[in-house]
C-alpha positions in Angstrom: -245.5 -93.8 126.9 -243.8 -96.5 128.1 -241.1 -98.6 125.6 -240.3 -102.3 126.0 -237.7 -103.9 123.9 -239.1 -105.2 120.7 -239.1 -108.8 119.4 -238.6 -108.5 115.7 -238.8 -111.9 115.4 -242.6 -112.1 115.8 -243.2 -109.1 113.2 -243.4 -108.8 109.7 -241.1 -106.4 107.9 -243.6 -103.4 107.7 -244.0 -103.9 111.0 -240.5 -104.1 111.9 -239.7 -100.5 110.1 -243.0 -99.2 111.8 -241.8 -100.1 115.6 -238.2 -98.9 114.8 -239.6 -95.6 113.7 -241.8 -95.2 116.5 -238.3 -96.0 118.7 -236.5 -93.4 117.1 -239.1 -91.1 117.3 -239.3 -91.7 121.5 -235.7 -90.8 121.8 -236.0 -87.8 121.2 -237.8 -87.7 124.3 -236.3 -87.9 128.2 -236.2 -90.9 130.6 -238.4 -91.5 134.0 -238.2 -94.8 136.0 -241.9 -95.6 137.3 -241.9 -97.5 140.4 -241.5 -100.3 139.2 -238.8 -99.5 137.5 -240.0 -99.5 133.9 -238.6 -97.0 131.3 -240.9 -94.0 130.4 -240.1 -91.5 127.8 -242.2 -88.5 128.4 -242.6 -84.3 127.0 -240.8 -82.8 129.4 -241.0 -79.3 126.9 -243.1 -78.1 124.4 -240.7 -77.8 121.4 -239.4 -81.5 120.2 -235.5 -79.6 120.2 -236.3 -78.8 124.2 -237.4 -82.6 124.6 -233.8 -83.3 122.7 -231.8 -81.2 125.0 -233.9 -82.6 127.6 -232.9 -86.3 126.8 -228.8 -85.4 127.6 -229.4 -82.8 131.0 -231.8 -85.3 132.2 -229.5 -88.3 131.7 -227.9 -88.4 134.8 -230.6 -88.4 137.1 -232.4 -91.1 135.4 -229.1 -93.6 134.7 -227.2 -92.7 137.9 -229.7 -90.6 140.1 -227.5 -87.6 140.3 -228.9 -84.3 139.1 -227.3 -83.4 136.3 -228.6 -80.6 135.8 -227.1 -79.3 139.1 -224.0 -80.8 139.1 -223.7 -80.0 135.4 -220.2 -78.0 135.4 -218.9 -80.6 138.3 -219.4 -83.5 135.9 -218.0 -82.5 132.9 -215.1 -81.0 134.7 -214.3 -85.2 135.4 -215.2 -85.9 132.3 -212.5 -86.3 129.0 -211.1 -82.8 127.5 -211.6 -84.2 124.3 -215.2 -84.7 124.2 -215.7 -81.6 126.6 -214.5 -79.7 123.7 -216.5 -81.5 120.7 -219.5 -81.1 123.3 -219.0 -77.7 123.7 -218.8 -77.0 119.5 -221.6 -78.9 119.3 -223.4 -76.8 120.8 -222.0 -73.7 119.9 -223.1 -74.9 116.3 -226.5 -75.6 117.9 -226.7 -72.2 119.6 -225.8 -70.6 116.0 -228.4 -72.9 114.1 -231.0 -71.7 116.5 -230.5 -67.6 116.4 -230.3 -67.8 112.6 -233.9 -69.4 113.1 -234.7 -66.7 115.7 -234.0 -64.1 113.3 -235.7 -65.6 110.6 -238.8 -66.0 113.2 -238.2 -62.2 113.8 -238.3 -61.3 109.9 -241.6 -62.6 109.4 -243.2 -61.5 112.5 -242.3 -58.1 111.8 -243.7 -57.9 107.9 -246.5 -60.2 109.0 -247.0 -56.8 111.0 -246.4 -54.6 107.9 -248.8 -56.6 106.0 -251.0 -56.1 108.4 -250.5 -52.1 108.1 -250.6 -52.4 104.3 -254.1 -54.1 104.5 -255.3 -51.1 106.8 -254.0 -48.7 104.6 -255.9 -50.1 102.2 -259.3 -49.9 104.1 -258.5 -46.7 105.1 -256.3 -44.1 103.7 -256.9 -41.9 106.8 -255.1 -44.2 108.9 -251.9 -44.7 107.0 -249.1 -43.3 109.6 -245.9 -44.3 107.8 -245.5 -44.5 104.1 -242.9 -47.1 102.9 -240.8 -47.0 100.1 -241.7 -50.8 99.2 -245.3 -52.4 98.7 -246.9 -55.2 100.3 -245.1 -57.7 97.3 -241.9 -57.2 99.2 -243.6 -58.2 102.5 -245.1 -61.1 101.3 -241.5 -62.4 100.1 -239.8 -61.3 102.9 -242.3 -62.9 105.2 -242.3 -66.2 103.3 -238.1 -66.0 103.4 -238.0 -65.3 107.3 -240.7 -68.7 107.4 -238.8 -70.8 105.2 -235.3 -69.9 107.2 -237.0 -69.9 110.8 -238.4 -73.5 109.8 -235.0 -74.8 107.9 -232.8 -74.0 110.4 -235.0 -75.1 113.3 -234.8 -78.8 111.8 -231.1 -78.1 111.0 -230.5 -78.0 115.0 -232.5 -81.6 115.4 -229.5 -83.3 114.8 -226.7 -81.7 116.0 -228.7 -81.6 119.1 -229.4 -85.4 119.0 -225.2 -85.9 118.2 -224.7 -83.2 121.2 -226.5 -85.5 123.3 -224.5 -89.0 122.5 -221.2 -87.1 123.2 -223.2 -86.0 126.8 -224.3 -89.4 127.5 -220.6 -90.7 126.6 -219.1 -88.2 128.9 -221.2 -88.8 131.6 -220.1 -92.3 131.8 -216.7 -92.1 131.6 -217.0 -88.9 134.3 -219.7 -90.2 136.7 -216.8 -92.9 138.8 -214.6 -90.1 139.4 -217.8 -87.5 140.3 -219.4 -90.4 142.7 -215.9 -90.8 144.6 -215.5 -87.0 145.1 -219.2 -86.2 145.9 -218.9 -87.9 149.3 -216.3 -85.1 150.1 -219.2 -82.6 149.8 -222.4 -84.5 150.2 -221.3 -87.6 152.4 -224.9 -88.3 152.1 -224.6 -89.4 148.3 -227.0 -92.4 147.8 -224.7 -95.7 147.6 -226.7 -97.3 145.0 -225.2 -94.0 142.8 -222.0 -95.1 143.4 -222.5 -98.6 142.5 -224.0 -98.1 139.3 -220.9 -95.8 138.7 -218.6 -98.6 139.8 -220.3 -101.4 137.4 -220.2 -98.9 134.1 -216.7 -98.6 134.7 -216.1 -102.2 135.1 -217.9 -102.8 131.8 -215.9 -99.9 130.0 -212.7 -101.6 131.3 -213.9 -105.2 129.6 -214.0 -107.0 133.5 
């Protein structure tokens, strides 16, 4: 899937809001550079929250071709306390959005089990093991509550996990001239094209 920059001058409006969606839609997705040097949004995980988290711990290596992923703790270390800190609560909300749909996932596996056991029973009375002090009514709602919340808060993490990933992104930028000049001291092998793309953000942060 590869994105070029729309001309919304050549499209009606329908089309206009069509093409945007589709846009918003693909960032939600991670960045490769083909050879030539085009932009390519691609599934790097199955889930579509994976692909979102992917978008911010890939950024690095596809803006700056550092590995962000590896140098993960050394970047934000250079990077602003203040949005270190919003990061990190926005994805301790995230984290919390995520369990709460865990457990709600958890809820309906298990009575989607007990319904199962209830419909055996039913067959066969011989091979009832366990008899519960609620009928199968209370699994049915209990299973369709432990959906509805596994669901709900799934989507709930979409966008703190797209906002998680601006504050990343910000971070990054701000952080990545300081991280290029101290890499050398480790890795004196650090590619120099890395360090100029470092040295032109920060020009264009200062307002050069």
């Amino acid at each position: 899937m590869v994105v070029y920059a729309p001309r919304p001058a050549s499209l009606s409006a329908s089309q206009k809001n069509s093409l945007y969606k589709r846009y918003e839609h693909l960032r939600d997705f991670p960045i490769r550079r083909d050879e030539d040097g085009r932009a390519e949004h691609f599934a790097e995980r199955s889930t579509l929250l994976g692909n979102i988290i992917a978008t911010y711990e890939l950024y690095p290596e596809a803006t700056y071709g550092v590995d962000g992923v590896f140098y993960w703790y050394h970047i934000l270390n250079f990077g602003p306390e203040s949005l270190r800190k919003d990061f990190a609560d926005q994805i301790a909300f995230i984290e919390s959005l995520v369990l709460t749909s865990f457990a709600g996932f958890l809820v309906a596996l298990v009575h989607a089990f007990v319904l199962f056991g209830f419909a055996i029973g039913m067959w066969s009375r011989r091979l009832v093991l366990v008899s519960l002090a609620f009928g199968p009514r209370m699994s049915v709602c209990l299973l369709l509550f432990g959906i509805t919340v596994w669901i709900l808060f799934y989507w709930a993490a979409l966008q703190p996990g797209r906002d998680a990933g601006k504050i990343f992104r910000i971070l990054v930028d701000i952080a990545m001239p300081s991280f290029t000049g101290w890499l050398p001291s480790i890795s004196p092998s650090v590619n120099s094209s890395v360090t100029q793309k470092a040295k032109t953000f920060k020009t264009y942060l200062r307002g050069d």
